[in-house]
C-alpha positions in Angstrom: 0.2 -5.1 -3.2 -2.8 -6.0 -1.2 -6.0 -4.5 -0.6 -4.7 -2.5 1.7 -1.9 -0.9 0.1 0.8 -3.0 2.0 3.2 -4.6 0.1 2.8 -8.4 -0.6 6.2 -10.6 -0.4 7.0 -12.8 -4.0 5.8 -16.4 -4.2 7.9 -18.7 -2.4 9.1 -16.3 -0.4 10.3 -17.2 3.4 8.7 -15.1 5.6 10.5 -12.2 7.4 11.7 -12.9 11.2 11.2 -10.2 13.5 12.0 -8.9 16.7 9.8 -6.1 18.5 11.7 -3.9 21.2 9.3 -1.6 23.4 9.5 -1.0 26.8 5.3 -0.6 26.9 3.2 -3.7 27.1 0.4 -2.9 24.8 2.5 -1.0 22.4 5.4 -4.3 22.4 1.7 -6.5 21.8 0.7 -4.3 19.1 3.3 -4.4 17.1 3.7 -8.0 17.6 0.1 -8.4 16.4 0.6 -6.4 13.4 3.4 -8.1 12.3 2.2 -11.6 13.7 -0.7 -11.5 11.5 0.4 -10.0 8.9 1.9 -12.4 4.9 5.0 -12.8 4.8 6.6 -11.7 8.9 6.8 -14.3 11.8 7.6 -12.6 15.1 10.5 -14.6 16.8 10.9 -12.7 19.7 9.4 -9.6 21.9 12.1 -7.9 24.1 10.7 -4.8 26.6 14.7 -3.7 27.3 17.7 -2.5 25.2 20.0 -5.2 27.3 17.0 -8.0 26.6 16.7 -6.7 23.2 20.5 -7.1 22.4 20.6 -10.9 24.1 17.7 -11.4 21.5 19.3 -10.0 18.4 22.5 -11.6 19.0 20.8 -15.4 19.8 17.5 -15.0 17.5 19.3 -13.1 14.6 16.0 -11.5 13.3 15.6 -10.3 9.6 14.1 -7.5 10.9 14.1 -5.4 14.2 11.7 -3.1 15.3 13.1 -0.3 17.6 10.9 2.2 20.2 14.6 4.5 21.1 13.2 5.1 25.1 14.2 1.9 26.8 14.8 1.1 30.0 18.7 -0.5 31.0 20.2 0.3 28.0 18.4 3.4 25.2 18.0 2.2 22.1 21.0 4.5 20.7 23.4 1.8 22.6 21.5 -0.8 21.5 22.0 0.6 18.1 25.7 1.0 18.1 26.3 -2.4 19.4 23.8 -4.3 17.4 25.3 -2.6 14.3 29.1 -3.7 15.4 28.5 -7.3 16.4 25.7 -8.1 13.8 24.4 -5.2 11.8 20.6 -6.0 11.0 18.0 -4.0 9.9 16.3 -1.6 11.9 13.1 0.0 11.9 12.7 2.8 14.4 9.2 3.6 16.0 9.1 7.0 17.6 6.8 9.4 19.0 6.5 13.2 18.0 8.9 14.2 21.3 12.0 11.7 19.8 11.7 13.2 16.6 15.1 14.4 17.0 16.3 11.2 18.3 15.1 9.5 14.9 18.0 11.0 12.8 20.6 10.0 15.4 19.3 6.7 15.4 19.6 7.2 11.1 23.3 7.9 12.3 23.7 4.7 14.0 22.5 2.7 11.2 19.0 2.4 11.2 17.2 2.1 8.2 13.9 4.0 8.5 11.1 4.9 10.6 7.5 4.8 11.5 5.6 7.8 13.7 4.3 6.5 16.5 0.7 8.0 17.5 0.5 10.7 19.8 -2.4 9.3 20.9 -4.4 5.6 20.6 -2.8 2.5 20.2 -0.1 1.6 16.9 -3.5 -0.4 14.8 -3.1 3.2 13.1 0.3 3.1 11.7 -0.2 -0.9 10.5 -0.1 0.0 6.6 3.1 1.9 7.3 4.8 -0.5 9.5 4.5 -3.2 7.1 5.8 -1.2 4.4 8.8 -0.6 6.1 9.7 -3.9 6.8 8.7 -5.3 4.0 11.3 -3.0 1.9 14.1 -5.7 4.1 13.4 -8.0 1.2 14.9 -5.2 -1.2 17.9 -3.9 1.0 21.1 -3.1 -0.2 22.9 -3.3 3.8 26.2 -1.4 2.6 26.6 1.7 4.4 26.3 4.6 2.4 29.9 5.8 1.2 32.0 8.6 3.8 31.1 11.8 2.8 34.6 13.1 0.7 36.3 16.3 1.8 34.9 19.0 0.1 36.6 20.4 -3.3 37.2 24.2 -3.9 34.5 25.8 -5.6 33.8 29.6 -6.6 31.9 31.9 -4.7 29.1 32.8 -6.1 28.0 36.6 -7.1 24.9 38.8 -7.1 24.7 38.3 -11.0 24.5 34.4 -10.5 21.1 34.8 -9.1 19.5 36.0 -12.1 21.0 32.4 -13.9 20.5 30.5 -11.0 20.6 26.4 -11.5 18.8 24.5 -9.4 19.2 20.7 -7.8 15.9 18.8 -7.2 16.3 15.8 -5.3 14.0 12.8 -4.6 14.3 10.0 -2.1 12.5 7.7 -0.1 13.8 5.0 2.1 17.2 5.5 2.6 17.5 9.3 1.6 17.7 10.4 5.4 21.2 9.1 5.0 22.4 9.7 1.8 20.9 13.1 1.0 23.1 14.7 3.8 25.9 12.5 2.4 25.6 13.7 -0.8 25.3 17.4 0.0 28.4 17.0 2.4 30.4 16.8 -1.2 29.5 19.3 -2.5 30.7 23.2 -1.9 28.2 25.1 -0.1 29.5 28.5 -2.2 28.4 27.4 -6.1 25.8 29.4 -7.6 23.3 26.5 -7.3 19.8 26.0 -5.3 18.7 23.0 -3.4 14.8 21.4 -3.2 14.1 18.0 -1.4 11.1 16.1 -1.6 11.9 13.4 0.6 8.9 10.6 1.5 8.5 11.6 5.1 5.7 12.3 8.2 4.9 15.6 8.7 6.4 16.2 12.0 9.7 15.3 11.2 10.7 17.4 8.4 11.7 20.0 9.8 14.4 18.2 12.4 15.5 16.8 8.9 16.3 20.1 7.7 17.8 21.2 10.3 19.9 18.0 10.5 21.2 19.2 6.3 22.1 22.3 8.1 24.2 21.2 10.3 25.8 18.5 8.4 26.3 20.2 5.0 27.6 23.0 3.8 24.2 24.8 3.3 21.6 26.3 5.1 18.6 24.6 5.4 15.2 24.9 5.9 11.5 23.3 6.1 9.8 24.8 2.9 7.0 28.1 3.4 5.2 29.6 0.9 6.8 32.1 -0.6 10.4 30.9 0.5 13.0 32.6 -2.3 15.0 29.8 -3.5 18.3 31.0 -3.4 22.3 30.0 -4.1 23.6 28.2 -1.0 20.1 27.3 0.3 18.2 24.6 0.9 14.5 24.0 1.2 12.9 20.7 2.2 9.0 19.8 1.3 7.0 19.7 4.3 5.8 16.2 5.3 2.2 15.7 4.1 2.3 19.0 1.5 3.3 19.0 -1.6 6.3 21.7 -2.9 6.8 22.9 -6.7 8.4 25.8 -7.8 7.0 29.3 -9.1 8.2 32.3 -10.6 6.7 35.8 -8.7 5.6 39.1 -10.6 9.6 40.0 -10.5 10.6 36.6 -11.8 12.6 35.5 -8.0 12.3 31.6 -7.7 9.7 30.8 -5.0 8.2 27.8 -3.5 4.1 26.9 -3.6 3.3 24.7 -0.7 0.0 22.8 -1.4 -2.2 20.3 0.7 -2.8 16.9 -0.1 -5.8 16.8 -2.7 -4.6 20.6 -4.2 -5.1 19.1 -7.7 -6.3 16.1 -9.9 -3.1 15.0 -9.6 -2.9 13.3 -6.4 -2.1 9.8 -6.7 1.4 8.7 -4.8 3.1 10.3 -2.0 3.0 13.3 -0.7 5.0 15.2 -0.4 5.4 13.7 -4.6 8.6 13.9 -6.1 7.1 14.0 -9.5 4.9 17.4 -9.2 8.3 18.8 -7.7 10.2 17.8 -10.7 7.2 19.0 -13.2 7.5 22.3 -11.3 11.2 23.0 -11.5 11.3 21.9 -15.7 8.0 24.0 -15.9 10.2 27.4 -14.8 14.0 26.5 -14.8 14.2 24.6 -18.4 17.6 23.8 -18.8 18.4 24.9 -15.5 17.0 22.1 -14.0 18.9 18.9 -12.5 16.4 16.4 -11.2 18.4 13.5 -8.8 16.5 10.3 -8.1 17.9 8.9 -5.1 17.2 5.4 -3.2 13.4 4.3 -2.3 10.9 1.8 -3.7 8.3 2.4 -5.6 8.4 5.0 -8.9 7.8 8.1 -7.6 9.8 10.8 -9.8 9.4 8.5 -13.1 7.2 11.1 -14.9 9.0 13.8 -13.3 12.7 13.3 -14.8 11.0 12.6 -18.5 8.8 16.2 -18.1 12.9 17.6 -16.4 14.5 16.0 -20.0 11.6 17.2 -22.2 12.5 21.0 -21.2 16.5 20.5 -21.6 17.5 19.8 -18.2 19.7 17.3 -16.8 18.4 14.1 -15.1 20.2 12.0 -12.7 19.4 8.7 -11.0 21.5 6.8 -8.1 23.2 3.6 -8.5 22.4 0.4 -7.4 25.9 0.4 -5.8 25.0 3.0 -3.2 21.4 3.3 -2.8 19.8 1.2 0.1 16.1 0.4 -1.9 17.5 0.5 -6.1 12.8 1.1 -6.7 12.9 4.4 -7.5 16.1 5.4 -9.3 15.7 1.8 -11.2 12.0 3.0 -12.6 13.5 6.6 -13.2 16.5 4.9 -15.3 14.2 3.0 -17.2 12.4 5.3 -18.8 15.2 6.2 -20.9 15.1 10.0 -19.6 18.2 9.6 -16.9 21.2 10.9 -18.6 23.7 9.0 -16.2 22.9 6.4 -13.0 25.8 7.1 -10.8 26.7 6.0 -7.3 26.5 9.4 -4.2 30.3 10.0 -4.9 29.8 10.3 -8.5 26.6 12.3 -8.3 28.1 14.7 -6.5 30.6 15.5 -8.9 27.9 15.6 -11.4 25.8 18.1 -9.8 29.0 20.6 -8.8 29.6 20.5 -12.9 26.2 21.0 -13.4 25.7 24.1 -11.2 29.7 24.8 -12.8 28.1 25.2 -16.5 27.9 28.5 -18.1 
């Protein structure tokens, strides 16, 4: 890493080519600057167009691209899908608060991840995070995620379940906008089982993620409020820039704590952290817990599935066959705590026995 928290490429590493698309001047020369004088990136080419931007891709064949979605001649969701047929690159989506929807269509289409764009002020302010995101290029796995597989028969689950209720914890960074939804597509929305995500995301887009597992799962899903009952069916998503962990009330009903950054002592990482999540749920659920790693770099959730094994629950971590970034789920398999690494088909299967179990 260097001082400023952005990640430094390997010795002897080429530097990463990339190609900035943005229809505004001093936005397209920001992030050219960034980038341009940043280790380890050399900026080939600037396009301000989706049909210039395509020409580019095609000629320059970038490492990396980086994507505004509101583009004049062609939008950058055409772009997208032709870029991704003729010569699938990575993509690196820069969007402003009003595309937040837009960002997990362009997810859809195959980009890898995203940076907010400022509401206000030039793009200096998301520098750290831009270079972190491209950066992660030198880690990629470029496989699509596997099709979501039709969903098996499961067991509808009855008032008496909720007093047993098991309970799914999942964890991702880069790449879990993609597979989370393609690993809950698997798996029956009826099974007497609970769903938390702490996924490594800004603030203003968690909610449009939530409501993108709603509508492409069988589960309802929400943004995570104090107090939210976790229930069977149910899934509730950490709130960018809060932390979520898991608390019993006065009658013993499951309920979500949301707490700001700097809540407690333990505040080092991301936030929302999949580790204090994962504490949480082995804290109240015991044996009832599942904790998933899923793809992202760095080793958040490492603590979290040895605390999730040290009270008798079941710990899971993704595969390097599926996951985009193998950081995360490699650091929580190598603490010895992860009872099986698995690929999203596999996990699924694991977590419907899991919620299955007596």
């Amino acid at each position: 890493m260097t001082p400023g928290g952005v990640l430094r490429p390997p010795p002897g590493a080429r530097c990463l080519r990339a190609l900035v698309v943005d229809d505004s001047g001093a936005s397209r020369a920001g992030l050219a600057r960034i980038l341009g004088e940043a280790e380890g990136f050399v900026v080939v080419g600037a396009a301000r167009d989706g049909e210039e931007a395509l020409r580019d891709a095609l000629r320059l064949r970038p490492d990396v691209i980086v994507l505004d979605l509101q583009l004049p001649r062609m939008d950058g969701f055409t772009f997208l899908r032709l870029l991704m047929d003729r010569c699938p690159t990575p993509v690196i989506v820069v969007s402003a608060r009003a595309g937040r929807s837009d960002v997990f269509k362009a997810l859809e289409l195959g980009a890898l991840d995203f940076v907010a764009k400022p509401e206000a002020g030039g793009v200096a302010a998301i520098r750290g995070a831009l270079l972190e995101k491209c950066a992660i290029v030198r880690a990629l796995r470029l496989e699509d995620p596997p099709p979501a597989r039709p969903l098996p028969p499961g067991r509808v689950a009855s008032a008496a379940a909720q007093a047993t209720l098991r309970v799914v914890l999942l964890g991702a960074s880069t790449g879990g906008p993609r597979a989370i939804p393609s690993l809950l597509a698997a798996i029956p929305g009826d099974l007497p089982l609970g769903i938390v995500v702490a996924q490594h995301m800004p603030a203003r887009f968690t909610a449009a993620f939530a409501e993108r597992i709603g509508r492409r799962t069988p589960f309802s899903a929400q943004e995570a409020a104090e107090g939210d009952l976790v229930a069977p069916g149910r899934v509730l998503v950490a709130p960018g820039g809060h932390h979520l962990e898991l608390r019993r009330d006065g009658e013993g009903a499951l309920r979500a704590a949301i707490l700001p950054r700097g809540a407690s002592r333990r505040e080092a990482g991301h936030c929302p952290s999949v580790d204090r999540l994962f504490a949480s749920g082995a804290r109240v659920l015991g044996a009832r817990a599942c904790a998933v790693v899923l793809t992202g770099m760095g080793q958040d959730g490492r603590s979290g599935v040895i605390e999730v094994k040290r009270a008798g629950g079941l710990a899971l971590a993704e595969s390097a066959e599926t996951a985009v970034v193998y950081g995360m789920p490699r650091a929580a398999a190598d603490t010895g705590a992860v009872d099986a690494v698995l690929g999203l088909p596999a996990l699924a299967d694991a977590i419907v026995r899991f919620a299955r179990e007596p």
